[in-house]
C-alpha positions as CSV (number, residue, x, y, z in Angstrom):
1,X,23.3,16.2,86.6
2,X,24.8,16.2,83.5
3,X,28.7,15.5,83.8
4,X,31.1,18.2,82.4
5,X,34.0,17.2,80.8
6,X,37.4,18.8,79.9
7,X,40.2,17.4,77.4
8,X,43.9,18.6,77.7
9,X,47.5,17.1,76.6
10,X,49.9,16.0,79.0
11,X,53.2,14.8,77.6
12,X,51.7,14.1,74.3
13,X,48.7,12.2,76.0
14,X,45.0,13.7,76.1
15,X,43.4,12.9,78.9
16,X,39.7,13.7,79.3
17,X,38.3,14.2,82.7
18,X,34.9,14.4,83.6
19,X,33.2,16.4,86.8
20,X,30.6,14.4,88.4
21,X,28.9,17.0,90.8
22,X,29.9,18.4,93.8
23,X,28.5,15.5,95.9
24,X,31.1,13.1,94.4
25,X,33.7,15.4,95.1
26,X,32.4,15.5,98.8
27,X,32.6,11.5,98.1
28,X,36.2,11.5,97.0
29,X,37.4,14.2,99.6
30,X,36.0,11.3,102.0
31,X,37.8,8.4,100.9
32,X,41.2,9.6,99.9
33,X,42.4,10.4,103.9
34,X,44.8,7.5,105.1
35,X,43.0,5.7,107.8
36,X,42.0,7.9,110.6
37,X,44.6,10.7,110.0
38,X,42.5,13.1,108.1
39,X,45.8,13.5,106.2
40,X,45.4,13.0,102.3
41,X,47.3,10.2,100.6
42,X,49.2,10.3,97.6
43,X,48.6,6.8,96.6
44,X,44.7,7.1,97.1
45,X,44.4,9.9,95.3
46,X,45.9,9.3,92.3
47,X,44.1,5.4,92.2
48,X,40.3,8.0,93.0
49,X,41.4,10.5,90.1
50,X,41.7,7.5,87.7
51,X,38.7,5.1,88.5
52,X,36.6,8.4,88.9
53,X,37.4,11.0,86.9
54,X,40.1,10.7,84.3
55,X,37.5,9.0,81.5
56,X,40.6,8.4,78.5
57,X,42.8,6.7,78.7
58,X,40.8,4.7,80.9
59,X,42.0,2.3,83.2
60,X,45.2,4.2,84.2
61,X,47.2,3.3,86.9
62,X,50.5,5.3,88.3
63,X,52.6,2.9,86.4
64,X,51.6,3.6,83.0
65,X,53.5,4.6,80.0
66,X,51.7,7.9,79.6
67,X,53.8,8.8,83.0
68,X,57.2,9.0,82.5
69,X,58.2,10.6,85.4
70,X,56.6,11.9,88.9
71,X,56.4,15.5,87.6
72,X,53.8,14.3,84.7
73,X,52.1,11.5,86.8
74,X,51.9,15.1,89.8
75,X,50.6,17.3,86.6
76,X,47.6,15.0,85.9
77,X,46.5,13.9,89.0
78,X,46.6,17.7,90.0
79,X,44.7,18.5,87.1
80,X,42.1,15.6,87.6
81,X,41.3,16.6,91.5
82,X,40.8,20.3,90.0
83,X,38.0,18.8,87.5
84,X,36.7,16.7,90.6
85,X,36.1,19.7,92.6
86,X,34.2,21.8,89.4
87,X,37.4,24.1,89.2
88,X,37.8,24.0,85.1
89,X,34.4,25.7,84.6
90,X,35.0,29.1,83.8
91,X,38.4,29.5,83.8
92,X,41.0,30.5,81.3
93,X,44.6,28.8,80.7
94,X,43.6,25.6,79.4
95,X,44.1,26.8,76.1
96,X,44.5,23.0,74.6
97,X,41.2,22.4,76.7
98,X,37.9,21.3,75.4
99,X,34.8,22.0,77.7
100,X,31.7,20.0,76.9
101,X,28.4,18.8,78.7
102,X,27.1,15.5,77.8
C-alpha cells in the first residue's frame, strides 16, 4: 500500500496527514477504547492521531503551540481520524487540501 496523504491549514499551521490503509484504521479503532469500556477516549485519540497519522509537524502533542485552544486542538484531531479512516479521498471541501500518493 502506498500511503495517501492530505495537507490543510489549521490556525495558520499545515498539517499533513497520511492514511495508512484500512487495516491500521481497524488498528487504531482497537486501541483508542479506555480499558474495557468500548467507549472512545479523548486523550488516546488525539496521542493515536499524532504518533500515526498527522506526519508535519511531527511529534505533536495536545499541549503544543499550534493549539491554542480546544476548538483547534478538536478541528485537527477530527480531521486526522477522518484521514485514518480513508475519508479525504474523493471528497470536496478541502479546498486548501493537497492529495498526493507517495
Amino acid at each position: 500500500l502506498n500511503p495517501y496523504q492530505v495537507k490543510r491549514k489549521f490556525n495558520g499551521t499545515l498539517f499533513t496527514a497520511q492514511f495508512n490503509g484500512l487495516s491500521a484504521a481497524l488498528k487504531m479503532q482497537d486501541s483508542i477504547n479506555m480499558d474495557g469500556t468500548g467507549v472512545t477516549s479523548n486523550e488516546k485519540l488525539a496521542a493515536y492521531i499524532f504518533e500515526n497519522v498527522i506526519v508535519d509537524p511531527p511529534h505533536l502533542t495536545a499541549d503544543d503551540d499550534v493549539f491554542p485552544d480546544m476548538k483547534t486542538l478538536n478541528e485537527v484531531v477530527t480531521w486526522g481520524l477522518g484521514v485514518a479512516n480513508g475519508k479525504f479521498r474523493g471528497e470536496s471541501g478541502d479546498a486548501d487540501a493537497e492529495k498526493q500518493g507517495k
